[in-house]
MIDO-112525 format. One record per residue (C-alpha): residue in one letter; chain; x, y, z. Coordinates in Angstrom, 1 decimal. Layout:
REM MIDO-112525
NODE   res   chain       px       py       pz
NODE     a       A        X        Y        Z
...
***
This chain:
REM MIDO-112525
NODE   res   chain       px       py       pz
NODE     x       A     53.7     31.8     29.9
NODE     x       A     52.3     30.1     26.9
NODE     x       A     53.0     31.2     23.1
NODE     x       A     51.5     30.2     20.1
NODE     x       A     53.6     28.3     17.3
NODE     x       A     53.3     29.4     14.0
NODE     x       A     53.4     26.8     11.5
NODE     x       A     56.0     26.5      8.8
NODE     x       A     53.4     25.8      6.0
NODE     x       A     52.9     29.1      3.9
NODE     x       A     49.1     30.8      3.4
NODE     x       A     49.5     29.8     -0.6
NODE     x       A     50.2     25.9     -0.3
NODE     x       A     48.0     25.0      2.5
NODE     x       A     45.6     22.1      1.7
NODE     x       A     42.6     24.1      3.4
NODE     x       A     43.4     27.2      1.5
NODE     x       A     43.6     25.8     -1.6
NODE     x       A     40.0     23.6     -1.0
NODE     x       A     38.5     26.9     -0.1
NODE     x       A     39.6     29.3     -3.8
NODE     x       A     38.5     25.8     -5.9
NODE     x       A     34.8     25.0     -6.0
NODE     x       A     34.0     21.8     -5.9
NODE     x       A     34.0     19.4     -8.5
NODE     x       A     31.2     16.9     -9.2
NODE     x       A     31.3     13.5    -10.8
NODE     x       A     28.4     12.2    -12.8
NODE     x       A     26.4      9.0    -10.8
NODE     x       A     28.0      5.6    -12.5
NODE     x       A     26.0      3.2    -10.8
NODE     x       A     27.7      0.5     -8.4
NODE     x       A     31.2      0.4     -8.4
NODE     x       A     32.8     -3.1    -10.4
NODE     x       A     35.7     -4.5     -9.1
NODE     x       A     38.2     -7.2    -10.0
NODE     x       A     37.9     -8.6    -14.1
NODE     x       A     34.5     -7.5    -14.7
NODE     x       A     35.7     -4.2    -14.2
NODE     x       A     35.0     -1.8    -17.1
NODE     x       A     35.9      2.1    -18.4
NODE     x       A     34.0      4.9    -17.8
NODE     x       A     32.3      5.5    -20.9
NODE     x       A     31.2      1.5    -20.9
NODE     x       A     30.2      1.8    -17.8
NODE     x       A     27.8      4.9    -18.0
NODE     x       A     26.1      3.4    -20.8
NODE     x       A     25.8      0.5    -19.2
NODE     x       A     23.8      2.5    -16.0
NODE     x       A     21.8      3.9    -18.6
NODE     x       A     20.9      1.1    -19.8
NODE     x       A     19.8     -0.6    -16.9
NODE     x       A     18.0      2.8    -16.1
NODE     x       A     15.8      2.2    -19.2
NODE     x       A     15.3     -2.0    -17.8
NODE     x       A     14.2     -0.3    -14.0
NODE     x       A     11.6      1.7    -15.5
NODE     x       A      9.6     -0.6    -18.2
NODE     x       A      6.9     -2.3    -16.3
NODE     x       A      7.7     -6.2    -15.2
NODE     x       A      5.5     -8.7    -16.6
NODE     x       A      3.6    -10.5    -13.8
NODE     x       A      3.8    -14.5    -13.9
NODE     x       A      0.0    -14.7    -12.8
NODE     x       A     -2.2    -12.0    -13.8
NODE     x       A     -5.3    -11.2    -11.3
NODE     x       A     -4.8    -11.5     -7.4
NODE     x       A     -1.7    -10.2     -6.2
NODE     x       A     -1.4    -12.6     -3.3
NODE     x       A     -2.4    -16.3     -3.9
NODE     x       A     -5.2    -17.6     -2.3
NODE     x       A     -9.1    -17.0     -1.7
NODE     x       A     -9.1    -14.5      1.2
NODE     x       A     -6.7    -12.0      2.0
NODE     x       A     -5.4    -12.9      5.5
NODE     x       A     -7.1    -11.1      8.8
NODE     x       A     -6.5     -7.6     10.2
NODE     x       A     -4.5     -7.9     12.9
NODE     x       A     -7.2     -6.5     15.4
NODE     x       A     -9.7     -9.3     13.9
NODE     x       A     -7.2    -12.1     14.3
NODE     x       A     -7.5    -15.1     16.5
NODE     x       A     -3.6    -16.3     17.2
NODE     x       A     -2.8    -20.4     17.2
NODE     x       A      0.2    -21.6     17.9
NODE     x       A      1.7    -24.7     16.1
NODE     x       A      4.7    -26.0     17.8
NODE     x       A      7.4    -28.2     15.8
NODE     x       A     10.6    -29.4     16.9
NODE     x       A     13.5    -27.4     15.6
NODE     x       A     14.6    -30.4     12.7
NODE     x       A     10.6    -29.9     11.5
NODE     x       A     10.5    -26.8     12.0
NODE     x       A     14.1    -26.2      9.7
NODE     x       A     12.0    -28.3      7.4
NODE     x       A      9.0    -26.1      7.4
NODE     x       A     11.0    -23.1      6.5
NODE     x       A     12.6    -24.5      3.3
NODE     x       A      9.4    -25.9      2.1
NODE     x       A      7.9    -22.3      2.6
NODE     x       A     10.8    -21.2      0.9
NODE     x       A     10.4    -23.8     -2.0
NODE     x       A      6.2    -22.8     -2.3
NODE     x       A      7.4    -19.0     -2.5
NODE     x       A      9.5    -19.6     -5.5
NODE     x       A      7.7    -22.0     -7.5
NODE     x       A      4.5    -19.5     -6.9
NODE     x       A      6.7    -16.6     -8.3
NODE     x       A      5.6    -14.9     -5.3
NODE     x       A      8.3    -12.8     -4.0
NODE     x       A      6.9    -12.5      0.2
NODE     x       A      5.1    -16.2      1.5
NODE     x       A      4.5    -16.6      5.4
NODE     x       A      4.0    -19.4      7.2
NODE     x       A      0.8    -18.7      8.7
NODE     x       A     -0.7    -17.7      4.7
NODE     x       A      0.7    -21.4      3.5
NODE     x       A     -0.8    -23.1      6.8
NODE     x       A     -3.9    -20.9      6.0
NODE     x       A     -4.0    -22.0      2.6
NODE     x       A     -3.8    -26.0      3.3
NODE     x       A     -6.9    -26.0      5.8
NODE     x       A     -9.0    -24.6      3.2
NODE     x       A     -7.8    -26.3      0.6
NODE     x       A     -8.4    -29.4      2.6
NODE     x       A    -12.2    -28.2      3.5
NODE     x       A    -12.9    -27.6      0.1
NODE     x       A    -10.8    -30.4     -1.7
NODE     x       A    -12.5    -33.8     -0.7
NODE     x       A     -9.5    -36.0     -2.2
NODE     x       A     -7.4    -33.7     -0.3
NODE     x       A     -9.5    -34.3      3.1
NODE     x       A     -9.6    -38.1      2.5
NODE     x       A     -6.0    -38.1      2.6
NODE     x       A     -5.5    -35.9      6.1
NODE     x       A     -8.1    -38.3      7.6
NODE     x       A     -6.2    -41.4      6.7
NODE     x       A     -3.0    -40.1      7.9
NODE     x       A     -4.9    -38.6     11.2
NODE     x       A     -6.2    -42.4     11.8
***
């Protein structure tokens, strides 16, 4: 036969009775947490958010005015699209990546692909004669 224990902790102190007769109390949003030396009080700390409330919401100036991507065309719709494959060797390839990653930066561009930069050198050699004298020479 199998009886119930009753526990030794009273109705009154019980942690789930005494959650249940308080309501809840809420704390005002601070912003992300600072740890370590750069740690700072409350008060600092909310005007601080505040602050950087007021910084989120004036409009960022743009580096280039006009086109929001660089370049003459916008790139394809996917269903329009013909696909090429360019095949490097993974030291090149490495390579390619930083050097897309060095054009995105000094364009103050904050997405740049690949295939837009690749895009972007075949016209610029079709429509830049020095630039196509230079790609025949090295294609020789």
């Amino acid at each position: 036969m199998t009886t119930r224990r009753s526990h030794n902790t009273p109705e009154a102190t019980s942690l789930l009775g005494q959650q249940a007769a308080q309501p809840p109390v809420l704390t005002p949003k601070l912003g992300r947490p600072k740890v370590g030396a750069g740690a700072q009080g409350e008060d600092e700390q909310q005007e601080l958010f505040e602050g950087q409330e007021q910084e989120q919401q004036a409009p960022k100036e743009r580096v280039r005015p006009g086109r929001s991507r660089g370049g003459k065309r916008p790139p394809p719709a996917a269903a329009d699209a013909v696909p090429t494959t360019v095949r490097f060797d993974p030291e090149e390839s490495s390579e390619l990546d930083w050097f897309v990653l060095e054009l995105r930066e000094d364009a103050g561009r904050r997405t740049l692909d690949k295939a837009e930069v690749i895009r972007e050198v075949l016209r610029l050699a079709r429509e830049h004669e020095p630039t196509k004298r230079a790609l025949v020479k090295r294609l020789r």
